[in-house]
N, C-alpha and C positions, 0 to 999 in steps of 0.2 A: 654641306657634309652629307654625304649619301648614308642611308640606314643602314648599308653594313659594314659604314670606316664607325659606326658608335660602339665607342670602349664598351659601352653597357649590354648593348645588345650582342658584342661578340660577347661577354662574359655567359650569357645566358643559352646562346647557342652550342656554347660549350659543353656547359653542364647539362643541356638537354642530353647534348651527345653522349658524353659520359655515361649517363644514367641507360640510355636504349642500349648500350655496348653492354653494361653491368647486366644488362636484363638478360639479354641475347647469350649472354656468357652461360648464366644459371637457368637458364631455361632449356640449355646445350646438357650442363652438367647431369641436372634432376633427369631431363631423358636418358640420359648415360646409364644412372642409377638405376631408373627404373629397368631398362633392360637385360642389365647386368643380374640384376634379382629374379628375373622370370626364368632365365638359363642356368643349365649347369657350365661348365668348364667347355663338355662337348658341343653348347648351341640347344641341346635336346631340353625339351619343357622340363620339369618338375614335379615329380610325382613321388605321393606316400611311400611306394614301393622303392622308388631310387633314393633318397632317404636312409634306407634299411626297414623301411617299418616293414611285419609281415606280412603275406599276402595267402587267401586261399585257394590258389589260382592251381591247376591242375597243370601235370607236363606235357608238354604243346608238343613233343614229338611223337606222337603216337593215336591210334584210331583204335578205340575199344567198343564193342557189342555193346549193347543195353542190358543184356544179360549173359549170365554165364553159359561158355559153349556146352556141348551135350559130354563131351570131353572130360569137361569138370566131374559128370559124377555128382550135380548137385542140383536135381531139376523139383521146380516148385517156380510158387509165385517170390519174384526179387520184391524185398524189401529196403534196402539204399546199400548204397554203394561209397566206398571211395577210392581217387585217385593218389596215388603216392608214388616215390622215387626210390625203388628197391638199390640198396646198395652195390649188389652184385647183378641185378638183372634190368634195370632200368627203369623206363614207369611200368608200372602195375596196376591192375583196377580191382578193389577185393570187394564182392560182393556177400548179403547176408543175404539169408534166403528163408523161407517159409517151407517146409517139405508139405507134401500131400497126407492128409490123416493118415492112408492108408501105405505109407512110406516111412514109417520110425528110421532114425529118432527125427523129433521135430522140425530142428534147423540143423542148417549146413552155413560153414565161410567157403566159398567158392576165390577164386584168382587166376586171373590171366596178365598174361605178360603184353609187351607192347608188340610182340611179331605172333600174337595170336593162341601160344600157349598156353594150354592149363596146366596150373600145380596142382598139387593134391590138396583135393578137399578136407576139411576138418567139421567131423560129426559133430552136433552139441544136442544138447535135451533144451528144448525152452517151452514154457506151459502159457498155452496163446490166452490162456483166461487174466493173465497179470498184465498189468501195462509195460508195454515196448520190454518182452523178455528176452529181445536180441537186439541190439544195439551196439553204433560206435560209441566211446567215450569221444566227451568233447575237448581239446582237440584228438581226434583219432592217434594220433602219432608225437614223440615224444624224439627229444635231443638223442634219446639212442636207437633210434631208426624201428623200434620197436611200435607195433600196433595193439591198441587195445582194443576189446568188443566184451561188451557186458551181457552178461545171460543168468535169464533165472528158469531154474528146470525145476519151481514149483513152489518156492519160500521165501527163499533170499536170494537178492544180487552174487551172480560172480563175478570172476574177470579172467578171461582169455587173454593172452599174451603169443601175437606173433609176433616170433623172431627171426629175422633175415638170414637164409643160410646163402651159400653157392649158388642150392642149386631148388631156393623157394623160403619155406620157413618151416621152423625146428619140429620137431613130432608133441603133440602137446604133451603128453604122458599116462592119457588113459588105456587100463589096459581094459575094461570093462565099463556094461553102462550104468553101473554103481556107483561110478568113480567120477558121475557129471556131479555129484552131493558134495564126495571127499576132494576130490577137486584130479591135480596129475603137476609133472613137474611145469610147465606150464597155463595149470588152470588153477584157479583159487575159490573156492566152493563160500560163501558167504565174508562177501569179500567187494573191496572199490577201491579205484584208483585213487589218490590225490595227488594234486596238482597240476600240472609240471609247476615245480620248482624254481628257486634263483639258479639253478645249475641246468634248468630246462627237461629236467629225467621225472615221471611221477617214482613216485614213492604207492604201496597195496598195504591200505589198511587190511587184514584179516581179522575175523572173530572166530575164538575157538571155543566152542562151548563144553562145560565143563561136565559130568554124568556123576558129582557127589555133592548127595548124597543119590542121587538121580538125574537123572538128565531132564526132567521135567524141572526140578529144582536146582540145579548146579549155575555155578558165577559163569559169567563170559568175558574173555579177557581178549587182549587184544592187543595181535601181532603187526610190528611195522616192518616190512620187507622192501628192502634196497637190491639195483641193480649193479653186480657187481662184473659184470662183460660176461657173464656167460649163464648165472642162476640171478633169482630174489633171493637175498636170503635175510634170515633175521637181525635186526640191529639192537644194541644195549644188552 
């Protein structure tokens, strides 16, 4: 009898084979998987961003100065900048600015568009002895396309509020430089953002101080303002 007419030794050649087939199968499958998982649908890696997670990535179609043109109407040394997506005009770059001593008032928000133009600047007071008295909030910009930048012209935080028009952003509301304290229909004189929100909008805490029995002694109370498409206005 030849060793491979033995019933025994074919049974075991069998089940060798069996077993490398089984192998070969799932070692087919798990690379399957594995690959299936590194890709999306279109082949392309996987990344935070494809996901949905956010990203602070600035918009890739457009080439902005390092500072504002002379254009702008806002010359000093730039202090930071950011990139955003103007709803009506594209990407935008708004810079904050340091004005020269001998240039009142102290800062400027300067902006240019992605084909080079400037909008009009917006004056502020900020007093360079306090820390960071011109600043973005973090994040800069909110579910309503709106931008925030905080300034203090000498006591307390405010909050500027750019809002997207056609043809730039809204007029703040100051009609004099008294009015960098009392604040204007979009400035808020002792004052800060919170949040953004579950619905992604901040909400401006305000503090209004009260002058009784004096203003030295009076209570301070404290307004919560929502955005309601066109003003903050007060809520409760």
């Amino acid at each position: 009898m030849s060793p491979s007419s033995s019933p025994w030794l074919r049974r075991q050649l069998s089940r060798r084979g069996s077993a490398a087939a089984r192998t070969a199968l799932l070692m087919s499958a798990l690379a399957a998987v594995f690959v299936a998982g590194c890709t999306d649908e279109g082949g392309a890696p996987r990344s935070g961003a494809a996901e949905g997670k956010p990203t602070a990535s600035a918009p890739s179609d457009a080439s902005f100065p390092p500072g504002p043109p002379a254009a702008a109407g806002c010359a000093g040394k730039t202090l930071d900048h950011r990139d955003i997506r103007h709803p009506e005009l594209g990407p935008v770059r708004v810079f904050l600015v340091q004005r020269p001593a001998s240039a009142p008032p102290a800062g400027c928000v300067a902006a240019v568009t992605g084909s080079g133009r400037a909008l009009a600047p917006v004056e502020v007071d900020a007093n360079w002895s306090m820390e960071d008295p011109l600043r973005f909030a973090a994040p800069a910009t909110d579910s309503t396309k709106n931008l925030f930048v905080i300034y203090n012209p000498g006591r307390y935080d405010g909050v500027l509020v750019l809002v997207p028009t056609a043809d730039g952003f809204a007029d703040i509301g100051w009609r004099s430089p008294d009015e960098y304290y009392s604040g204007g229909r979009f400035a808020f004189y002792y004052a800060r953002p919170v949040g953004p929100g579950k619905n992604g909008e901040y909400t401006i805490v305000q503090s209004i101080k009260g002058c009784d029995p004096s203003c030295a002694e009076g209570a301070t109370a404290k307004v919560i303002l929502r955005w309601d498409g066109h003003d903050y206005l007060p809520t409760g």
